[in-house]
C-alpha positions as CSV (number, residue, x, y, z in Angstrom):
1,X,70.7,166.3,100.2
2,X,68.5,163.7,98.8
3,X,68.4,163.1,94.9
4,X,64.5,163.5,95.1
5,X,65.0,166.5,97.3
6,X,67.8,167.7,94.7
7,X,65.4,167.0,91.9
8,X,62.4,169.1,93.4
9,X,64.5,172.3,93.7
10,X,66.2,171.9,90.7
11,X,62.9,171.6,89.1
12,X,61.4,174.6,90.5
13,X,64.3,177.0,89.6
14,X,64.2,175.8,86.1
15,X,60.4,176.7,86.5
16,X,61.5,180.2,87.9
17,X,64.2,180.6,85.0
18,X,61.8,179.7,82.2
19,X,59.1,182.2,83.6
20,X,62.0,184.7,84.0
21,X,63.4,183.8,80.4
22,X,59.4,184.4,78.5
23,X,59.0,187.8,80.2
24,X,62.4,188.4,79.3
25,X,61.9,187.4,75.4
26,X,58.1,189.0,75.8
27,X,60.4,192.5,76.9
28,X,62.8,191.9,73.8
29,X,60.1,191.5,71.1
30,X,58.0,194.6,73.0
31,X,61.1,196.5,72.9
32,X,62.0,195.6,68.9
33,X,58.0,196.9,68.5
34,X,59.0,200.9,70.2
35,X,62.4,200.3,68.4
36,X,60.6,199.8,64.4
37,X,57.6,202.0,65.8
38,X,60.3,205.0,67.1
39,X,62.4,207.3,64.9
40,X,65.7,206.6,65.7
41,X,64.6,204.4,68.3
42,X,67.7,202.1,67.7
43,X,69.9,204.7,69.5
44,X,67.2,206.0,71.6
45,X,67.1,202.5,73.0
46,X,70.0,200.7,72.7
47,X,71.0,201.1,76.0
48,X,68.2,199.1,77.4
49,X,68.4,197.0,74.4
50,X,72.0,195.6,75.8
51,X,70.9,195.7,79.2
52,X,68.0,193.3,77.9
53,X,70.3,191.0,75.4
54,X,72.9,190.4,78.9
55,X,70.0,189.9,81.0
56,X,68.6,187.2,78.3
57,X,72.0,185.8,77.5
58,X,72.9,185.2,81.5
59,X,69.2,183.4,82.2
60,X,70.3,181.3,79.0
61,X,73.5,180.3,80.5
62,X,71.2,179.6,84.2
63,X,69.0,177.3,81.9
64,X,71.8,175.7,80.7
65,X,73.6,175.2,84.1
66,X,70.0,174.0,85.4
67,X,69.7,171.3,82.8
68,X,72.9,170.1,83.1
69,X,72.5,169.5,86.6
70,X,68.9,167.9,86.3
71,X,70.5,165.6,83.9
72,X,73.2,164.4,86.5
73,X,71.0,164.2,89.5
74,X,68.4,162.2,86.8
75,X,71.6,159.7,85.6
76,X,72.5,158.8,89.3
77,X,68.6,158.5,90.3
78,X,68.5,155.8,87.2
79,X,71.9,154.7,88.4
80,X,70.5,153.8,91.7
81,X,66.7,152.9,90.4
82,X,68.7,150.4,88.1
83,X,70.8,149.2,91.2
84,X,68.1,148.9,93.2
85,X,65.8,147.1,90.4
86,X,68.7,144.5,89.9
87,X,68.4,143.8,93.7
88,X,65.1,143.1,93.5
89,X,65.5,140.9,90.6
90,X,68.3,139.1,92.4
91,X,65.7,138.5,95.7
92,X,63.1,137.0,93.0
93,X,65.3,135.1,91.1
94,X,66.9,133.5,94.7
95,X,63.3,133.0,96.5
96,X,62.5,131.1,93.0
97,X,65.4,129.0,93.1
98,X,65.1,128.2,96.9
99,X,61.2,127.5,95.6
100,X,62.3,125.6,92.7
101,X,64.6,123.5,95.6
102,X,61.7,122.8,97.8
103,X,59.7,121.3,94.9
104,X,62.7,119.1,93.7
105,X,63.1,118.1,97.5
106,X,59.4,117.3,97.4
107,X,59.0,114.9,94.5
108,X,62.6,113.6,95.6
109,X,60.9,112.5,99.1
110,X,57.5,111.4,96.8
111,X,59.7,109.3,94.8
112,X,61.4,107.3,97.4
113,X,58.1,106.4,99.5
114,X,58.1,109.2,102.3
115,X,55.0,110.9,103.2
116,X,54.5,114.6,102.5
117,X,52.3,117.1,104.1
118,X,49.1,117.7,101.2
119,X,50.7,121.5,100.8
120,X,53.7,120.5,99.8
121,X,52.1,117.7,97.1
122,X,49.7,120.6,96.0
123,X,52.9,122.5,95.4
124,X,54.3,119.9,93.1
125,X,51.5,119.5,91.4
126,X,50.6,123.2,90.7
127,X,54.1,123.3,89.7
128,X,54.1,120.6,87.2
129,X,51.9,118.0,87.1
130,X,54.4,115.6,85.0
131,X,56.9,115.9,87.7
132,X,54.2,115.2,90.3
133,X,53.3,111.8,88.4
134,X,56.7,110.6,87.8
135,X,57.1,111.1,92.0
136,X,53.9,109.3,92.2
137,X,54.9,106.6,90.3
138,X,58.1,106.2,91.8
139,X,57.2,106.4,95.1
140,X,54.4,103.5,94.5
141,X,56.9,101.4,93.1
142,X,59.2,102.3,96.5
143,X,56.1,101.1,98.6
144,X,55.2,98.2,96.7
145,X,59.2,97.4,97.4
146,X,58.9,98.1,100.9
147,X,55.7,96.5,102.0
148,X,56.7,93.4,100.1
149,X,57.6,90.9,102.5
150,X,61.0,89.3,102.6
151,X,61.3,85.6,102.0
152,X,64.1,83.6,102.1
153,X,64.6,81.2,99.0
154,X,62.9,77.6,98.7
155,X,66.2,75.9,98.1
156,X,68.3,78.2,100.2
157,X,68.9,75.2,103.5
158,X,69.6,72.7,100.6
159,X,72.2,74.4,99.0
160,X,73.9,75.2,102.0
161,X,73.4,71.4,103.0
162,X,74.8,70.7,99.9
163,X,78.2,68.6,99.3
164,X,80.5,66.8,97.4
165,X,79.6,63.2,97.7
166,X,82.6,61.2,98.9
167,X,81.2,57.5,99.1
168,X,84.6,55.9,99.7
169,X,85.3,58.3,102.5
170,X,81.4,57.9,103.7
171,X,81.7,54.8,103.7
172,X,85.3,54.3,105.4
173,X,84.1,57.2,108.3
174,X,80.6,55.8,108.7
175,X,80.6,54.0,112.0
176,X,79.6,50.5,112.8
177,X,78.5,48.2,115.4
178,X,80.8,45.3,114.4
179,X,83.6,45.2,117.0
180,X,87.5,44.4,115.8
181,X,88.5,41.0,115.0
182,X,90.2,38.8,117.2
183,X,93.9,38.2,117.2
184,X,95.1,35.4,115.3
185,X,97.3,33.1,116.9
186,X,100.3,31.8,115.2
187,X,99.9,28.1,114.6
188,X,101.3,26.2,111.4
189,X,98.4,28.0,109.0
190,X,95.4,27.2,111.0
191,X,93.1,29.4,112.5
192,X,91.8,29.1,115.3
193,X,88.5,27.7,114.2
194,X,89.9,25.0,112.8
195,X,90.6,25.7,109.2
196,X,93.4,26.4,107.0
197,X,94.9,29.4,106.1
């Protein structure tokens, strides 16, 4: 059986019992009434008066049975409403956190240059509209970095061009048109163009 179901006939007997228990009590104080009203009514009538008192005492004790059982079936319904109110926590608290991911992942993408549909700016910016500036800021710098052309320094072929100067071994390597002397022919210290060595 259902708790609700449980509830709903636990609810109507204890209606029943209650009704059963004021006719009951209305009987007793009726009954005390002939008792006072009677000579020697209180032996006259005790036998209904016991019959009355054990009929009172045992709806009593079906009151008392009653309400100890509503008060289980209530604990476990606030056992599960509680259960079932944590869940729903839990689902708002994740769908805000894969929210809260989304809008980081939006002003992440802002901020490094990307285009975004509008929706998803709008949901930046009706999130927080600090956040959504600091994207927009950092993302124009990110452009400004990106459509910048790239050019390649002024001096960049001269250093590269750039030596050590070496004139000694310039000059010793550097070619030359002049061709090798001529042998020089052994003679007594003359040369061979006619003067002395």
């Amino acid at each position: 059986m259902k708790i609700g179901e449980a509830l709903a006939a636990y609810r109507g007997e204890r209606k029943m019992i209650v009704q059963e228990r004021r006719e009951l009590y209305k009987q007793k104080e009726s009954l005390e009434k002939r008792i006072h009203a009677t000579e020697g009514g209180k032996e006259r009538y005790a036998d209904e008066a016991a019959t009355l008192e054990l009929s009172i005492n045992n709806v009593n004790e079906r009151f008392e049975e009653n309400l100890k059982v509503l008060d289980q079936l209530t604990e476990q319904e606030a056992v599960v409403w509680n259960a079932e109110v944590s869940r729903q926590q839990a689902d708002v608290m994740e769908d805000a956190a894969v929210e809260m991911g989304k809008i980081m992942e939006v002003a992440h993408r802002i901020a490094k240059g990307a285009i975004v549909p509008a929706a998803d700016e709008k949901k930046l910016l009706d999130y927080s509209f600090e956040m959504y500036q600091a994207a927009k800021s950092m993302g124009a710098m990110v452009q400004m970095q990106k459509k910048r052309e790239k050019y390649d320094s002024l001096w960049g072929d001269e250093e590269e061009e750039k030596q050590e100067y070496d004139p000694a071994g310039k000059a010793y390597n550097t070619e030359t048109d002049i061709g090798l002397p001529a042998p020089v022919a052994e003679t007594g210290g003359e040369s061979v163009d006619g003067g002395t060595m």
